[in-house]
C-alpha positions as CSV (number, residue, x, y, z in Angstrom):
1,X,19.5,7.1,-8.0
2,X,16.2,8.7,-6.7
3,X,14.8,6.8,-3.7
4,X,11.4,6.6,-5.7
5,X,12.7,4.6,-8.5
6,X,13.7,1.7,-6.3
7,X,10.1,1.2,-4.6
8,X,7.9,-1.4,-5.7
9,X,4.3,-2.6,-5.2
10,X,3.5,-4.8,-3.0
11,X,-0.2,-4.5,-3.0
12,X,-3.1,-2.9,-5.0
13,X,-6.5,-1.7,-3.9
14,X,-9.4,-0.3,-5.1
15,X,-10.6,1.2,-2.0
16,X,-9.1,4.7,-0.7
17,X,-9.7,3.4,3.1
18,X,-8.0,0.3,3.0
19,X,-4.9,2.0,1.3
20,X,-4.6,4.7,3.5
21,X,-4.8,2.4,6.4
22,X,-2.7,0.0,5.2
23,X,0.2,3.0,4.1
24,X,-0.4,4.3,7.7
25,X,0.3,1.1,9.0
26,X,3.1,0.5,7.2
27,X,4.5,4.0,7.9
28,X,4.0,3.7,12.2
29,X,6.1,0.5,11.7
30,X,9.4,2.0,9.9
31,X,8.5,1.3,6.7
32,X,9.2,3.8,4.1
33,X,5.6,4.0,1.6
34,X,3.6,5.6,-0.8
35,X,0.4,5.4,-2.5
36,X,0.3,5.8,-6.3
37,X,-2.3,7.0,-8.1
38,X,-4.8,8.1,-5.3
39,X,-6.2,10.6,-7.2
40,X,-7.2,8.6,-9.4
41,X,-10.4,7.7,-7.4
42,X,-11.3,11.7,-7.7
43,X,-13.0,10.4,-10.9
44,X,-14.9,7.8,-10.4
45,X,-14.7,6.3,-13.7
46,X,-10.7,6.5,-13.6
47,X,-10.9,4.7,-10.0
48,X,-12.1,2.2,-11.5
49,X,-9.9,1.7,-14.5
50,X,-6.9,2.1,-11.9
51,X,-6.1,1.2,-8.5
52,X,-4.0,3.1,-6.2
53,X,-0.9,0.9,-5.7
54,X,1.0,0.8,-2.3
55,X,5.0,0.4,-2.3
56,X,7.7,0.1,-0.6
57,X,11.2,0.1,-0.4
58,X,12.6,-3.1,-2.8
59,X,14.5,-4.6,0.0
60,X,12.0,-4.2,2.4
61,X,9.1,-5.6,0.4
62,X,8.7,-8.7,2.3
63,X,9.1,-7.7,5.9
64,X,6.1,-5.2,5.0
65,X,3.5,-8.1,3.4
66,X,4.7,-10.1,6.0
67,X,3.6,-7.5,8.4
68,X,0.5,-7.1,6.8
69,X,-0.3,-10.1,6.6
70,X,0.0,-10.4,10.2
71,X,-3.0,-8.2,10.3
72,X,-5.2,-9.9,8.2
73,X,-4.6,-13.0,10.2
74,X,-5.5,-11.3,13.3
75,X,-8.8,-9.7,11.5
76,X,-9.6,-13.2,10.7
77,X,-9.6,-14.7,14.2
78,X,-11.5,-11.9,16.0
């Protein structure tokens, strides 16, 4: 089975900044991600309609909220 098909979304954002950041954090930490539907803010009447959707791995779906989680907790106390 293609890797792809087992991924799923963990979060979903409507602002191309916070996804990328949050893929590229994902990404320097071992996780294997992708955005979906990033072009989608091209348009931005579509951007709004949809918003770009980060996944991961099934199986590793929790270790990576939990890690970013970890990150909005730290955001929080600064």
């Amino acid at each position: 089975m293609v890797a792809w098909l087992l991924m799923t979304t963990i979060r979903s954002f409507t602002n191309q900044v916070e996804a990328a950041l949050c893929l590229s954090f994902l990404q320097a930490n071992g996780f294997d991600a992708v955005l979906l539907d990033e072009g989608s803010f091209q348009n931005n009447y579509a951007g709004m309609a949809i918003p770009i959707r980060l996944q991961v791995q099934e199986e590793e779906a929790t270790d990576a909220l939990a890690l970013l989680k970890t990150v909005r907790e730290e955001e929080k106390e600064t």
